[in-house]
N, C-alpha and C positions, 0 to 999 in steps of 0.2 A: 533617204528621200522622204520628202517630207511637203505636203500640201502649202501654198502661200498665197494670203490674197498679195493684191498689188500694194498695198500700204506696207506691206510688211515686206516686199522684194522692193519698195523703194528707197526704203533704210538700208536693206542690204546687209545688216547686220549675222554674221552667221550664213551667209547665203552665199557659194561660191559662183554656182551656176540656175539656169530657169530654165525648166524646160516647156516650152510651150507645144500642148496637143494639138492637130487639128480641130478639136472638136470646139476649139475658143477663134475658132476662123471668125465669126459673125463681130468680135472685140477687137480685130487687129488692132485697129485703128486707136484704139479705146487704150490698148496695151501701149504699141507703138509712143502714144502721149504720155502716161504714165510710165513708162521707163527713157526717157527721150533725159540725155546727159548721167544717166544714172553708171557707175561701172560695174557690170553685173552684165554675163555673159548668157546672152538668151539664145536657146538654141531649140528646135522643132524640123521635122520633117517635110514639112510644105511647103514649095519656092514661094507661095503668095506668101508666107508671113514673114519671111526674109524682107521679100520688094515691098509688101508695107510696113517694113519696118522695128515691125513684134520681135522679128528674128534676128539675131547678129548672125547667127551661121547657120544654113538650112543643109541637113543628109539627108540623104533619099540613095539607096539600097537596092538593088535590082541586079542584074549583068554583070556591073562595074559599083563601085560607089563613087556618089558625085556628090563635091563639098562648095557651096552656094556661100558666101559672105558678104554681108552688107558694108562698106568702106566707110559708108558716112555713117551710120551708127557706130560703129563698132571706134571709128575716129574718135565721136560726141560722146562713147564711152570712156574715153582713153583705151581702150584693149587695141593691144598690139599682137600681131602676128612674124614669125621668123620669115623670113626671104627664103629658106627651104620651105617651110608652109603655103608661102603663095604661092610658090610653083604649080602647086598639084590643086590650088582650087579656083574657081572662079569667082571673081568681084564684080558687085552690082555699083 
């Protein structure tokens, strides 16, 4: 694990996965534009950074785990998910 500004996860180079904090809520938007086609698998805790977009796939932990993924990113990624996968998550 390892820190990345956005120039550097937009190459992608070496970068399987992003994990995005909460604490970059204020960028979504910011994020969201700067990875918008990129294939690079963004992933954070907070349903808001999924629905704007930052996020390809949002978990959140409590009770149950609930697994949040965005179709049109995640499409505009190319990243595909198995039809056993979708089963157990939901699509924005």
């Amino acid at each position: 694990i390892r820190l990345v500004t956005l120039d550097e996860a937009r190459s992608a180079t070496g970068i399987n996965a992003l994990l995005i904090p909460e604490s970059n809520a204020p960028a979504y938007d910011r994020i969201a534009a700067a990875l918008s086609g990129v294939s690079l698998l963004s992933v954070g805790t907070d349903p808001i950074c999924v629905a704007a977009g930052a996020c390809i796939m949002g978990v959140q932990t409590g009770d149950r785990t609930e697994i949040t993924v965005n179709r049109a990113r995640s499409e505009s990624a190319g990243i595909r998910f198995t039809a056993a996968f979708r089963l157990v998550i939901k699509e924005l």
